[in-house]
One Martini backbone bead per residue (centre of mass of N, CA, C, O) as a GRO file, in nm:
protein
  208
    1UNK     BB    1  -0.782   1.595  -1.001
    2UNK     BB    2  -0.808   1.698  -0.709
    3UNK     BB    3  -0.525   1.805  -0.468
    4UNK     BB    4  -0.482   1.726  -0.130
    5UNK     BB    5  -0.304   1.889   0.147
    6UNK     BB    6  -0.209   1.732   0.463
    7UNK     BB    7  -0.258   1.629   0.780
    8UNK     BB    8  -0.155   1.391   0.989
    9UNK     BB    9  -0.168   1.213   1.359
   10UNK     BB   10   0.010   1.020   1.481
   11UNK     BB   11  -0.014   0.883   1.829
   12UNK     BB   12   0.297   1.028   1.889
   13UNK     BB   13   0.215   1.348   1.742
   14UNK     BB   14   0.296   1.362   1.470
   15UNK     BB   15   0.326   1.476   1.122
   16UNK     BB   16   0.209   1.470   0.825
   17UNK     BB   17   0.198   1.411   0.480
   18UNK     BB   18  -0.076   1.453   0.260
   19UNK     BB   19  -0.259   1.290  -0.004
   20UNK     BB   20  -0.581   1.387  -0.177
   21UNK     BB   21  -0.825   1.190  -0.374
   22UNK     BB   22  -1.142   1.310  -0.482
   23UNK     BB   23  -1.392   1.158  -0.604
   24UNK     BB   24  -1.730   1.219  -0.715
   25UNK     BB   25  -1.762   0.923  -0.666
   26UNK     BB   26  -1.763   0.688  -0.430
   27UNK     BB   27  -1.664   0.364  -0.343
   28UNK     BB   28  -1.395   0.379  -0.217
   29UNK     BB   29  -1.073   0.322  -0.001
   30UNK     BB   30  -0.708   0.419  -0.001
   31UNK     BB   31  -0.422   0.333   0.070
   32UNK     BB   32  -0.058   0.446   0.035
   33UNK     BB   33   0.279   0.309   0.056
   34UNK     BB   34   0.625   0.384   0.077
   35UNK     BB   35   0.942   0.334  -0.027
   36UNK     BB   36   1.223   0.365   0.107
   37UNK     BB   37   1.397   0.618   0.289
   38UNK     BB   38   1.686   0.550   0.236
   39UNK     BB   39   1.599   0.493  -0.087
   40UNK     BB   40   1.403   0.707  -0.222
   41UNK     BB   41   1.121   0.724  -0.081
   42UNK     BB   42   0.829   0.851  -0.186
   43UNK     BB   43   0.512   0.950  -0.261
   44UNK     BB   44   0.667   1.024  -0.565
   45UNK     BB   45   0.679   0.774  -0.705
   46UNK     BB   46   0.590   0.589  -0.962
   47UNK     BB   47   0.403   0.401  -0.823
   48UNK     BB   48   0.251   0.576  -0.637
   49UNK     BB   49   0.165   0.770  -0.883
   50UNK     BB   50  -0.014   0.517  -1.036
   51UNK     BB   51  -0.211   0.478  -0.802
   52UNK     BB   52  -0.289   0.790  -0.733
   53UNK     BB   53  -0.447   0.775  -1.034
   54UNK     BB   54  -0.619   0.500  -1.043
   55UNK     BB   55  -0.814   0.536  -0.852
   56UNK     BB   56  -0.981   0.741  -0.868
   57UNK     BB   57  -1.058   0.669  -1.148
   58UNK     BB   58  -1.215   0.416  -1.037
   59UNK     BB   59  -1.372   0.557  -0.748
   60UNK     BB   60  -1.166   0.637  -0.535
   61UNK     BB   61  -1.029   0.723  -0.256
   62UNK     BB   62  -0.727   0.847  -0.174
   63UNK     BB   63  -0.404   0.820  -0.006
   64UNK     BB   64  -0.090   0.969   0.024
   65UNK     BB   65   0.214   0.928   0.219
   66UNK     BB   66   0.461   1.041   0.428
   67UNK     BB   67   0.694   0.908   0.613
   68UNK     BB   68   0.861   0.956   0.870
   69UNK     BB   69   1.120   1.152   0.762
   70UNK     BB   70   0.991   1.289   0.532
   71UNK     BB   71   1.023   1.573   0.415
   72UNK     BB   72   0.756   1.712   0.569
   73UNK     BB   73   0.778   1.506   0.781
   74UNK     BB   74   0.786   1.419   1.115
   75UNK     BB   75   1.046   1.286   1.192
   76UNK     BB   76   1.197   0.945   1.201
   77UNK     BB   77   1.328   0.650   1.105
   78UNK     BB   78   1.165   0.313   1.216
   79UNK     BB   79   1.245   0.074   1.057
   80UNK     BB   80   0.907  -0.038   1.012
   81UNK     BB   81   0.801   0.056   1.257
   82UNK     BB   82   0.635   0.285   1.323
   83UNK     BB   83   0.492   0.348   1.059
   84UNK     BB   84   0.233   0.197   1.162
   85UNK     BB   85   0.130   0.466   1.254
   86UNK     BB   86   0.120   0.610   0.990
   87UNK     BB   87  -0.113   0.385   0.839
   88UNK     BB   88  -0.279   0.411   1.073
   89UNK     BB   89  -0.362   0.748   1.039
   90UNK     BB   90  -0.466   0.673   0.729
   91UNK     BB   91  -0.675   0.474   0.792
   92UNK     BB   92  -0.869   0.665   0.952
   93UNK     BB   93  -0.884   0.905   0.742
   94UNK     BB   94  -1.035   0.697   0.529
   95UNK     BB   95  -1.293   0.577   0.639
   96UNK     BB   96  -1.510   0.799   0.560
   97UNK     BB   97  -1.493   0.732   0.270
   98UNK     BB   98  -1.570   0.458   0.214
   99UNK     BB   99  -1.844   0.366   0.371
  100UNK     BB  100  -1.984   0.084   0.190
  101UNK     BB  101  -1.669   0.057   0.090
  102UNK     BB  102  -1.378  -0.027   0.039
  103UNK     BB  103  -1.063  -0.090   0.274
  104UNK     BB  104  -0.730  -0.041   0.124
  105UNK     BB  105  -0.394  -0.149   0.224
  106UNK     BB  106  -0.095  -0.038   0.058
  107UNK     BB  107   0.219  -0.139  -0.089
  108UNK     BB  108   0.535  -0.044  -0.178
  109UNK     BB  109   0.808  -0.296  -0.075
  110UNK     BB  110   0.859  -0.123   0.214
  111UNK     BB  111   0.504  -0.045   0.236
  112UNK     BB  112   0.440  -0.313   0.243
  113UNK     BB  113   0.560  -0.435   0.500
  114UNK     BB  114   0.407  -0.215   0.670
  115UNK     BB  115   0.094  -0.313   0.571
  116UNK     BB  116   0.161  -0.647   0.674
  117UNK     BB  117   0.138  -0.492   0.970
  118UNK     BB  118  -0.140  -0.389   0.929
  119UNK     BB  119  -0.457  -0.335   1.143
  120UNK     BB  120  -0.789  -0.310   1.107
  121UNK     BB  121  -1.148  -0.346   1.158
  122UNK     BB  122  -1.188  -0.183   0.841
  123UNK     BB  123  -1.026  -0.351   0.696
  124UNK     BB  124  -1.024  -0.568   0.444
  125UNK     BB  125  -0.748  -0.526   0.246
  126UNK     BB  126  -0.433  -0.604   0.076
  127UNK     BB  127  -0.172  -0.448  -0.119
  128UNK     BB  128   0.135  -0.624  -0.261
  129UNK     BB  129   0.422  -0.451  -0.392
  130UNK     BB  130   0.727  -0.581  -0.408
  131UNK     BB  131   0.746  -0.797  -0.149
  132UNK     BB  132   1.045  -0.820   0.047
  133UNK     BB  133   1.045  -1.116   0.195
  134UNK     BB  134   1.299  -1.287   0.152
  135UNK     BB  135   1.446  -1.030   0.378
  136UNK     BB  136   1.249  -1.197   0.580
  137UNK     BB  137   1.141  -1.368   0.884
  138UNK     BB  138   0.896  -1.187   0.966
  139UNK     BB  139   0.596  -1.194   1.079
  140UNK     BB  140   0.304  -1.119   0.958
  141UNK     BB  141  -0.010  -1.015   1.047
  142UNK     BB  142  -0.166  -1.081   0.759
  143UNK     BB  143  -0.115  -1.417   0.776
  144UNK     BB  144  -0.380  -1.474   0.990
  145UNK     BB  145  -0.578  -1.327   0.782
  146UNK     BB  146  -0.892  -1.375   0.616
  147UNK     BB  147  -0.824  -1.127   0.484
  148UNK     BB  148  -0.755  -1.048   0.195
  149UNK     BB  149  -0.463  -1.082  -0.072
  150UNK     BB  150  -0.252  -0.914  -0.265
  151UNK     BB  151   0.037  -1.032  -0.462
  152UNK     BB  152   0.281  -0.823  -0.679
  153UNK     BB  153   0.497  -0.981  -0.854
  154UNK     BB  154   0.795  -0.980  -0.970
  155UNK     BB  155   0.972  -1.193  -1.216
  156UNK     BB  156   1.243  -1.027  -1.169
  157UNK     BB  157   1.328  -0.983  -0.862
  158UNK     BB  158   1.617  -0.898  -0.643
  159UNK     BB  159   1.461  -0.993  -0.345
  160UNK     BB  160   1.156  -1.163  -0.453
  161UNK     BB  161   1.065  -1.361  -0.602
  162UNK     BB  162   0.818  -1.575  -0.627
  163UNK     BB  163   0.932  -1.851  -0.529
  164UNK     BB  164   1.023  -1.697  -0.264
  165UNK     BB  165   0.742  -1.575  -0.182
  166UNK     BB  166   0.567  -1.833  -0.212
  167UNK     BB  167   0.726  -1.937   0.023
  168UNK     BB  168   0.646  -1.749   0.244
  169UNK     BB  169   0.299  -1.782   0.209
  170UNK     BB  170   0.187  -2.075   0.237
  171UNK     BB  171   0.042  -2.019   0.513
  172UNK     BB  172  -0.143  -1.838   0.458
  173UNK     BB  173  -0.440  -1.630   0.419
  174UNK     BB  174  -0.625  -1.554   0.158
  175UNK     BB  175  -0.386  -1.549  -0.071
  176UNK     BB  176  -0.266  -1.384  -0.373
  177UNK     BB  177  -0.050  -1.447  -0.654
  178UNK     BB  178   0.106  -1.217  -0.884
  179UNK     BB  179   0.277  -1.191  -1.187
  180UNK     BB  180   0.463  -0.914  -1.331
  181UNK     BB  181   0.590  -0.936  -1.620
  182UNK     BB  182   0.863  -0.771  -1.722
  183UNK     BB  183   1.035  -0.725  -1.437
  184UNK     BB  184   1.113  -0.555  -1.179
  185UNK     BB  185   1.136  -0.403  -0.851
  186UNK     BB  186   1.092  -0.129  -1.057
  187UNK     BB  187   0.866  -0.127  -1.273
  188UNK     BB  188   0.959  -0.056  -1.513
  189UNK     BB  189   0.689  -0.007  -1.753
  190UNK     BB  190   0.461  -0.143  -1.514
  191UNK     BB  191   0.279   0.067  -1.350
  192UNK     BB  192   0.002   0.015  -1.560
  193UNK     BB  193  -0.026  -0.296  -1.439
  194UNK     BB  194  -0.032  -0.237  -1.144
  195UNK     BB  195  -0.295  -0.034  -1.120
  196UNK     BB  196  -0.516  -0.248  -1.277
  197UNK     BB  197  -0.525  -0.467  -1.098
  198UNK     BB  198  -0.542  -0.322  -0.821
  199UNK     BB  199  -0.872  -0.184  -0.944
  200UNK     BB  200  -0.965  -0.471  -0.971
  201UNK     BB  201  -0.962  -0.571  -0.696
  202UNK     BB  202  -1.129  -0.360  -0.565
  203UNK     BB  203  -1.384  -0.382  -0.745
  204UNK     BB  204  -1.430  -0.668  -0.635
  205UNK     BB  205  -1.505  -0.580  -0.348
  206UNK     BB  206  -1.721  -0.377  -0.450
  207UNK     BB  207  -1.900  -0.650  -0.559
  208UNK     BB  208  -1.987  -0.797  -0.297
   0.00000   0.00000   0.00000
């Protein structure tokens, strides 16, 4: 499938770099968001690049992009709070094609924790794959929001297991957490199991 790859323009003026793949037929859109920038996370992490395969293919139009300070998007890394205005800026760019159809938005890791605190009109629902909540006590924007959550946790993560992840989303609205078995928080071997949990999420919003 064709990749074009463009530029964003977050409210503070910076440009980022992003990629866009439309399918033929879109049913809706997702926006993905990378891993920690400070330990190598990038658009093209492994994870993000099977979520960025899988969701086209099953009729989504998809865009990820580099978080502010990474690669060739302009500006430095804002810790987790800016980053929010580059999310926000992928969720407005991909409005406009999801059309009658869901707009989700994803993140895996830290870009899970940037998601999760992210909120707009048009957003149906958000996918949270290995967000490292026990790492961290501040509430999230989606937690108080009535509309859907999947929390995609490893069995085995290093930073927030289910136990701990279940015990942080308690009171949450609308959460739902699955487990994803013989994996770590980087999910070797596991990228293919979470890309299609992810695009069967989608399908059921989109089938509502």
């Amino acid at each position: 499938m064709p990749i074009e790859t463009l530029l964003l323009d977050p409210m503070d003026g910076l440009r980022l770099e992003a990629d866009l793949a439309l399918p033929q037929h879109i049913a809706g859109a997702v926006v993905i968001c990378h891993p920690h920038p400070q330990f190598g996370g990038d658009r093209f992490n492994p994870v993000v690049d099977a979520l960025f395969a899988a969701l086209p293919a099953a009729g989504y139009a998809a865009m990820r992009f580099d978080f502010r300070g990474v690669n060739a998007s302009e500006g430095r890394h804002g810790g987790g709070v800016d980053e929010r205005m580059d999310a926000l800026a992928a969720l407005e760019a991909m409005e406009p094609f999801a059309g009658e159809g869901p707009l989700v938005l994803i993140g895996y890791s830290f870009g899970a924790l940037v998601a999760l605190d992210v909120t707009h009109p048009r957003l149906d629902a958000w996918v949270a794959v290995a967000p490292p909540l026990g790492m961290t006590e501040a509430a999230s924007v989606a937690a108080t929001d009535p509309r859907p959550k999947l929390l995609l946790v490893p069995a085995n993560d290093q930073f927030s297991p289910p136990s701990a992840s279940a015990t942080r989303v308690a009171g949450w609205l609308n959460v739902t957490q699955e487990v994803i078995d013989a994996a770590d928080h980087f999910l070797g071997g596991r990228t293919v199991a979470v890309a299609a949990r992810t695009a069967g999420f989608v399908s059921a919003l989109a089938a509502r």
